[in-house]
N, C-alpha and C positions, 0 to 999 in steps of 0.2 A: 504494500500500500504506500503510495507517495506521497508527499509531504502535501501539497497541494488537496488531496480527497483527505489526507487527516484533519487538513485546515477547515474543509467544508464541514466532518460529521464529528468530528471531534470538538471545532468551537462553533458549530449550530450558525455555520454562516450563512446554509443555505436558505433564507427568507424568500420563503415566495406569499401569492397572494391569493386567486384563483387558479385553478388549472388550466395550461394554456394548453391551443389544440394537438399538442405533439402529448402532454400528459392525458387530455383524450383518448386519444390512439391505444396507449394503455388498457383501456377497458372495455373488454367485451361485453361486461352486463354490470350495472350496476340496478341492487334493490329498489323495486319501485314504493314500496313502504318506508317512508322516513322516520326516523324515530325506531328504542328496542321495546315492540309489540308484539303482541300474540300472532297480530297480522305477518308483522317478517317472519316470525318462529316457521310457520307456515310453508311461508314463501323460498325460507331457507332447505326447508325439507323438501319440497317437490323443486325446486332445481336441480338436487343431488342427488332425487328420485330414491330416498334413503326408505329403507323395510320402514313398518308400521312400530317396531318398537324402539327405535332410534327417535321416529316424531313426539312418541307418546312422551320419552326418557322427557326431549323439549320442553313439553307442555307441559308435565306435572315441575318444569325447574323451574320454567315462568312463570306459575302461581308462587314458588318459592323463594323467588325472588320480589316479586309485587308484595309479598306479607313482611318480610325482611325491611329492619330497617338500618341507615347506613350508619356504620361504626362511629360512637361520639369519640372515642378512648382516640383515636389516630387525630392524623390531621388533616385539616380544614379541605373538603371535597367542596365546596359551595357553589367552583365554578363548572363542577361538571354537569354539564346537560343531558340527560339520559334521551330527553326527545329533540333534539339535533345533531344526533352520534349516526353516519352512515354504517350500516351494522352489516352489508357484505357487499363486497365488490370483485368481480368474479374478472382477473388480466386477462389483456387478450394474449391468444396463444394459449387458451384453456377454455376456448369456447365448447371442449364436448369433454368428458368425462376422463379421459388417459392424461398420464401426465407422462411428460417427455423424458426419454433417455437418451436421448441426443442433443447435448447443448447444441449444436446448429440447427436445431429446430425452434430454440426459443427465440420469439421477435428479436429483432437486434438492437432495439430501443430498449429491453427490460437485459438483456445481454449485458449491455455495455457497462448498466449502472453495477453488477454482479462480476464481471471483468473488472471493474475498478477497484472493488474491495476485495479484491484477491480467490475470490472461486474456486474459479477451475484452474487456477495457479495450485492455491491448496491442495485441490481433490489431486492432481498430477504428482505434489510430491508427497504426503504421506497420510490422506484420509485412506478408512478403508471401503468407505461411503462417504456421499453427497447429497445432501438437497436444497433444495431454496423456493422461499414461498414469498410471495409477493402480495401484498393484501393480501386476499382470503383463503387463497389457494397453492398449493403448492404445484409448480411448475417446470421441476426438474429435479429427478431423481437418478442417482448411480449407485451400484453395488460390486462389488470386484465379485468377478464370479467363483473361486475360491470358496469366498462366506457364503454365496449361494449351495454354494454345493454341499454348505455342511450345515444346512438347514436354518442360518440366518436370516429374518427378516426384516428388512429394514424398507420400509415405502408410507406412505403421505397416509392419515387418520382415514379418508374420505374415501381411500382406496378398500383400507384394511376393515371396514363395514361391509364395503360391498363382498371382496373376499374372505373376510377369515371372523365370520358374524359371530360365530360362539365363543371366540378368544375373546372379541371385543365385548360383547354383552357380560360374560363375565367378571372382568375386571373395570369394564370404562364406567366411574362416577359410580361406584358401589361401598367396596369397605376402604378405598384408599383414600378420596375426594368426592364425597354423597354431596349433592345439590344441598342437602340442609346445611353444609356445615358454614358456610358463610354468604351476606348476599352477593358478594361478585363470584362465588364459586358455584351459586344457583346460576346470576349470571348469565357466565361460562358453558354452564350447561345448555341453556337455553338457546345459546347463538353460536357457537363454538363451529370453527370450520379450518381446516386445516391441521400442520401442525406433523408429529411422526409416531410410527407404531415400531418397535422396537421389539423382535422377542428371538432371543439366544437361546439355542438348545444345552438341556446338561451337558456337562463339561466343555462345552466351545468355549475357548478364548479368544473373541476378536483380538487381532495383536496391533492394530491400529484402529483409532477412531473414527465415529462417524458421526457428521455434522451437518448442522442444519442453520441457514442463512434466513432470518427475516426481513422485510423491508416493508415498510406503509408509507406508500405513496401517493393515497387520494383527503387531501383535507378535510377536518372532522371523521373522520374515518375508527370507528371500533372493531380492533382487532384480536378473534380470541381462540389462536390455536392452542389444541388441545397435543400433547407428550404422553406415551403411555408405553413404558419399560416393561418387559417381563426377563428379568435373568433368571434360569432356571438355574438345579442345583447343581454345583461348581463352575456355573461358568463365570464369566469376568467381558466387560465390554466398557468402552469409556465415551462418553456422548457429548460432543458440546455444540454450543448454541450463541449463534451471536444477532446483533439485534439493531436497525440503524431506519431513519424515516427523514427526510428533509421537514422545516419549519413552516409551516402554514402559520397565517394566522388565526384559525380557526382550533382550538382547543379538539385534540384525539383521546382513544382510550387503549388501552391494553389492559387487556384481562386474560391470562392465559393458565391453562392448568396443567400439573405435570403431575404425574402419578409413577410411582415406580414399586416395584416387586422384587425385589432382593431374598431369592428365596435361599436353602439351607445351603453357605459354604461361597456362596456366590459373591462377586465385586463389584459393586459399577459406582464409577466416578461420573458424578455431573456437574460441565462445566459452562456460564455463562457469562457473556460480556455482553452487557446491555449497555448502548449510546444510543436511544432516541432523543429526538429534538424535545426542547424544553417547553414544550406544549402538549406535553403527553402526559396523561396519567395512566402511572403501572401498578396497575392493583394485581397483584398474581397469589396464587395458591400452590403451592409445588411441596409435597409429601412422598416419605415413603416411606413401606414396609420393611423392618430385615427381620430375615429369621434368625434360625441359632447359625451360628460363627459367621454368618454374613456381614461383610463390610460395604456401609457407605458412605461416598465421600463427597460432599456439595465444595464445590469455586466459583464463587460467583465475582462476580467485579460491575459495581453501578453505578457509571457515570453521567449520563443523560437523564431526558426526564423532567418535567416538574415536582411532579411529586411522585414518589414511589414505595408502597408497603407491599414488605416481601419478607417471609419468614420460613424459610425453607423449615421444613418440620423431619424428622427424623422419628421412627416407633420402633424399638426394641422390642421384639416379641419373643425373640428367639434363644435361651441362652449360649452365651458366648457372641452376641451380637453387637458390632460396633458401628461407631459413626463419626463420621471428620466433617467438624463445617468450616470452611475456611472464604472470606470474604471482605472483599474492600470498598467503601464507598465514599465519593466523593462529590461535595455540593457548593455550590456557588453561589452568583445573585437568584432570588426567587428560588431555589430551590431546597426542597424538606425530601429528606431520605431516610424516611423511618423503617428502619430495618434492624434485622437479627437473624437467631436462628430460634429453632425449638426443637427439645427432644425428651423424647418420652419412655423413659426405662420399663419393663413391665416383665421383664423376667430374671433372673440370676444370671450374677456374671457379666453383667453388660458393661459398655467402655464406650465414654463419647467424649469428645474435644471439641469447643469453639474456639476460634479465632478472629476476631471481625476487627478489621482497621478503618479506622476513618477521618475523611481530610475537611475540613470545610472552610472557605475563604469568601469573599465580598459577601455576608452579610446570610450565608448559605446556612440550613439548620441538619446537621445529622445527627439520628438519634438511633441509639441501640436498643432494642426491645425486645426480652429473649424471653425462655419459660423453659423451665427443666425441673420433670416429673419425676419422679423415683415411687416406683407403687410399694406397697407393703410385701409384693412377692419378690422385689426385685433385690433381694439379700447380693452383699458382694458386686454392688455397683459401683461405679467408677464416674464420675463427670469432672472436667476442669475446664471454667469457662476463662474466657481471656478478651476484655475489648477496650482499645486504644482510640485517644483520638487527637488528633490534630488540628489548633486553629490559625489562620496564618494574619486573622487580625483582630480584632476587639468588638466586632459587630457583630462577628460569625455564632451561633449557639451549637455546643454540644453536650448530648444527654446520654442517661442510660439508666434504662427503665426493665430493669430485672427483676423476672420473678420467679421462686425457688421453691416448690413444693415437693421436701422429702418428707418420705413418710414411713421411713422403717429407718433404725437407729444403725444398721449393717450395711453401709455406703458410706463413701468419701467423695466428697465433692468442695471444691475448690472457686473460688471467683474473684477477678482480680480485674480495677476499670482502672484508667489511664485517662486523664486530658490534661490538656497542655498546647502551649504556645509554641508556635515553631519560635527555637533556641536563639536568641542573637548574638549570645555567644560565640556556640556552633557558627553563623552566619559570618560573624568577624572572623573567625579561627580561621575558616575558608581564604576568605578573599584578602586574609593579610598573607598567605600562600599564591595571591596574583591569583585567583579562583573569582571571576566574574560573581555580581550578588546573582542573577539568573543561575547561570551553575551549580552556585551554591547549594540553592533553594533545592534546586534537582536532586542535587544528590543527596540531600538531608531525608527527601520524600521517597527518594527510589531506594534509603536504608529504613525509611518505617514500614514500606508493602513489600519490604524483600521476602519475606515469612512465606506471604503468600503467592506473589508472581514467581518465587522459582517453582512452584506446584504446578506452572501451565505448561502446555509445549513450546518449545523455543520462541516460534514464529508470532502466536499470542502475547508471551512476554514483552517480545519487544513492542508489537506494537501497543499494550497494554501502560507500560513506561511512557512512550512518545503521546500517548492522547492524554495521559491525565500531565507530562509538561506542559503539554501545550493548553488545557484546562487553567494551569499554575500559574499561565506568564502573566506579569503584572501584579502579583499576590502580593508584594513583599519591594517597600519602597515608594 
């Protein structure tokens, strides 16, 4: 990625206004019901000519959602408009039902912007999968035929209903993520299009990952794909997800659910870097199950956005089952990034770790908000939470809003908060070494998220460092 496309989606340069006629071109159908209604619910399901119990799942979420009311505890949602959210938008180049395996088949207008951010550069040198979904739909999918053959699946949510109905009826929105448990996860349900089905058979080890590319391109636009993991037992798969939309002025939503299945002995690392423009709100729900000895591991990284609540959740069900949440976020002018992790012990022998770091500068609010359960069965539990933060001036706010219900006297758990002003000590010590104050500041920032960015694969690291400098320049001075 070039310095020039980090400038655009990294500092939210790219301001537009209306869609002009080449972002037209873009879309082959867009919802004739405006507003998220029973009517779209509808309209979403005979487009994608979905069975009878994928519409019903809908309709009993959309009353679950209409009854739900919106969280006081977080922060201030006021500007969001539920009846001025485009709630699907179907690119062209997905005018019928198949989604392409051939990048030379995807329009060369939705091409270029997935060329830019590095794609098929990635998929070339070390995914073992690919996708990318554009608004509502997913429009290109790869698989190394390898994983196919050792019964890997990896292809788009709206594909894997039509094909593989009893896996997805199963597990989609039942005991991992139910429509009741929150209302953007009712939501979710209700409107949910797109997104990836993920299920590895016992003992396969994907040995490279598979990734999936977001992008919202039509203003006011709500986008709510659905993630649904099944690692069966021993196997191992690592998934990441990245996440990026130009600046309308018209307020977007994201609401996306991620569900995973970590069954007995099994690994899967889930990793996310989220940069949408700061006209987004990202409401998300992303949980999973482990069994016994199962390991999960959440990396997230959130730089974009207005406002974003995100709590990845972790359930220990299994004994000997663990979980790593490791996450960095960072907020600016107008933006609140209420985020954490959660994790919920509930058998013997469990082991989980947070980590959450976080930056905030011109006046930006980040807040930690975590919850770690210990049940009364869960003897010989393990938890040490850890969260850091950084201010880089005197306006900025940061919080941390933990809560800790153990409940059997046979666990150890540990919790340790951090905040604090970037050093100017540190900032002298640099720069009377002839270390520019810029520089400075970099390297002060890229030794508090080192923890966490050497967890990514190279190519993310890097550019995970370069967008939150370029987030930085001007902090300091």
């Amino acid at each position: 990625m070039d310095e020039k496309i980090l400038s655009e989606y990294g500092k939210d340069a790219l301001l537009r206004q209306e869609p002009t006629e080449n972002d037209k071109l873009n879309v082959a159908y867009k919802a004739k019901h405006q507003g998220l209604t029973l009517e779209l619910v509808n309209e979403i399901s005979d487009v994608k000519g979905e069975p009878d119990w994928m519409r019903k799942k809908r309709i009993e979420s959309f009353k679950i959602f209409e009854k739900k009311p919106i969280p006081k505890w977080g922060p201030d949602l006021g500007g969001l408009d539920f009846g001025s959210i485009v709630g699907f938008v179907r690119p062209k180049g997905k005018e019928g039902f198949a989604v392409a395996e051939s990048w030379d088949s995807v329009p060369q207008s939705i091409k270029e912007v997935f060329e830019r951010l590095g794609i098929p550069e990635a998929e070339r040198k070390f995914l073992a999968g690919v996708s990318a979904q554009y608004d509502s739909e997913v429009l290109y999918k790869k698989l190394k035929k390898e994983l196919d053959s050792l019964g890997v699946i990896f292809m788009d949510m709206d594909s894997a209903v039509q094909e593989y109905p009893e896996i997805v009826k199963k597990y989609f929105m039942t005991k991992c993520v139910p429509p009741s448990d929150n209302k953007f996860a009712a939501l979710h349900g209700a409107f949910w299009s797109g997104g990836s089905f993920v299920y590895v058979p016992a003992g396969v080890s994907v040995p490279q990952p598979l990734q999936i590319y977001f992008m919202m391109n039509y203003p006011g636009f709500g986008q709510f794909e659905h993630t649904l993991i099944i690692a069966e037992e021993g196997s191992q798969v690592q998934y990441i997800e990245g996440c990026s939309a130009p600046h309308y002025t018209k307020n977007s939503l994201h609401s996306a659910v991620v569900e995973i299945f970590a069954k007995k002995g099994s690994r899967v690392r889930y990793t996310s870097i989220q940069n949408w423009s700061k006209n987004v709100y990202n409401l998300n729900t992303k949980r999973a199950i482990v069994e016994e000895n199962a390991i999960m591991e959440w990396v997230s990284g959130t730089l974009g956005s207005g406002t974003t609540m995100l709590y990845p959740c972790s359930v220990l069900v299994g004994r000997g089952a663990r979980a790593e949440h490791l996450s960095i976020a960072l907020a600016g002018e107008k933006q609140v990034k209420d985020t954490g992790a959660k994790v919920i012990h509930l058998a013997e022998d469990t082991c989980s770790k947070v980590l959450s770091k976080s930056i905030c500068r011109f006046g930006g609010v980040v807040r930690y908000r975590g919850l770690v359960h210990i049940s009364k069965k869960a003897r010989g539990a393990k938890c040490n939470v850890r969260c850091d933060s950084m201010m880089a001036d005197d306006i900025s706010k940061a919080e941390t809003v933990p809560v800790m219900d153990i409940r059997t006297k046979h666990a150890t758990v540990g919790h340790e908060a951090f905040v604090g002003r970037i050093s100017e000590d540190q900032l002298f010590y640099l720069q009377s070494r002839g270390i520019t104050q810029e520089e400075a500041l970099a390297m002060i920032v890229r030794g508090f998220i080192e923890p966490i960015v050497k967890e990514l694969p190279l190519e993310y690291a890097v550019e995970l460092n370069r967008l939150i400098e370029l987030e930085m320049e001007g902090s300091v001075g």
